[in-house]
N, C-alpha and C positions, 0 to 999 in steps of 0.2 A: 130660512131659519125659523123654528119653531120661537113663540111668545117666551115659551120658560128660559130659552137661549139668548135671546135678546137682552130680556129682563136680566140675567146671572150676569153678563157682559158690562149692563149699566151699573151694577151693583160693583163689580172689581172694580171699574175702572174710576167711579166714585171712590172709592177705598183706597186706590191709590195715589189719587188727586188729594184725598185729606192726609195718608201718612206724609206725600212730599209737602204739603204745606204746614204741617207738624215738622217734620225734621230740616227744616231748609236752613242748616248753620252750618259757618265755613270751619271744619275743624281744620289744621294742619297737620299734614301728612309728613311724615318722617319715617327711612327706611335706609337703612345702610349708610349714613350723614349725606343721604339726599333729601334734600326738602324738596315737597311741590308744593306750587301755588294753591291756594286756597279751593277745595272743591266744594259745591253742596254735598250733605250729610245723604241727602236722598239719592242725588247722582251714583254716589258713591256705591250705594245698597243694590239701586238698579241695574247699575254697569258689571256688578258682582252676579247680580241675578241672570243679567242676559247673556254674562259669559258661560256661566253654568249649564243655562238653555243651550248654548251654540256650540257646550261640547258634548253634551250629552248624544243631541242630533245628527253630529258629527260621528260619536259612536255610535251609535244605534243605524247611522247608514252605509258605514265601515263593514258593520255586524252583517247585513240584508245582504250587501253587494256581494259578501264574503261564500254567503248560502248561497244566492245567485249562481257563482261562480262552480262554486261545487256542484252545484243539481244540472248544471250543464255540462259537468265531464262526464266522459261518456265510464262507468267503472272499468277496475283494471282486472284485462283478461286473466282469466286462472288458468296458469301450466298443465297440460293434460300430464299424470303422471303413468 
């Protein structure tokens, strides 16, 4: 990995080491007269963010396999008329 890649990496992962230690309060969660337990404020942001990530990649590898799949059938013959 290049210096400027390293360096960008130390820089987020600082940034997001101070917003969780900025946000770390237990709101209560409520949704449909379900309460849960108490989360962190920053868990909460996170586990939003990495689900987002995990569907995105999810789609995006649905998408490829999809093209994969097509560029390996073989086209369909045309009727001689």
């Amino acid at each position: 990995m290049s210096k400027v890649k390293i360096f960008l990496l130390l820089v987020v992962g600082i940034a997001l080491t101070l917003f969780a230690k900025d946000n770390w309060s237990y709101p209560a969660l409520k949704f449909l007269k379900f309460e849960f337990s108490p989360l962190p404020q920053a868990g909460i942001i996170y586990g939003g963010v990495l689900l987002g990530f995990l569907g995105g990649w999810l789609a995006h590898a649905l998408k490829v396999r999809k093209k994969k799949l097509a560029a390996s059938q073989p086209p369909p013959a045309s009727t001689p008329e």
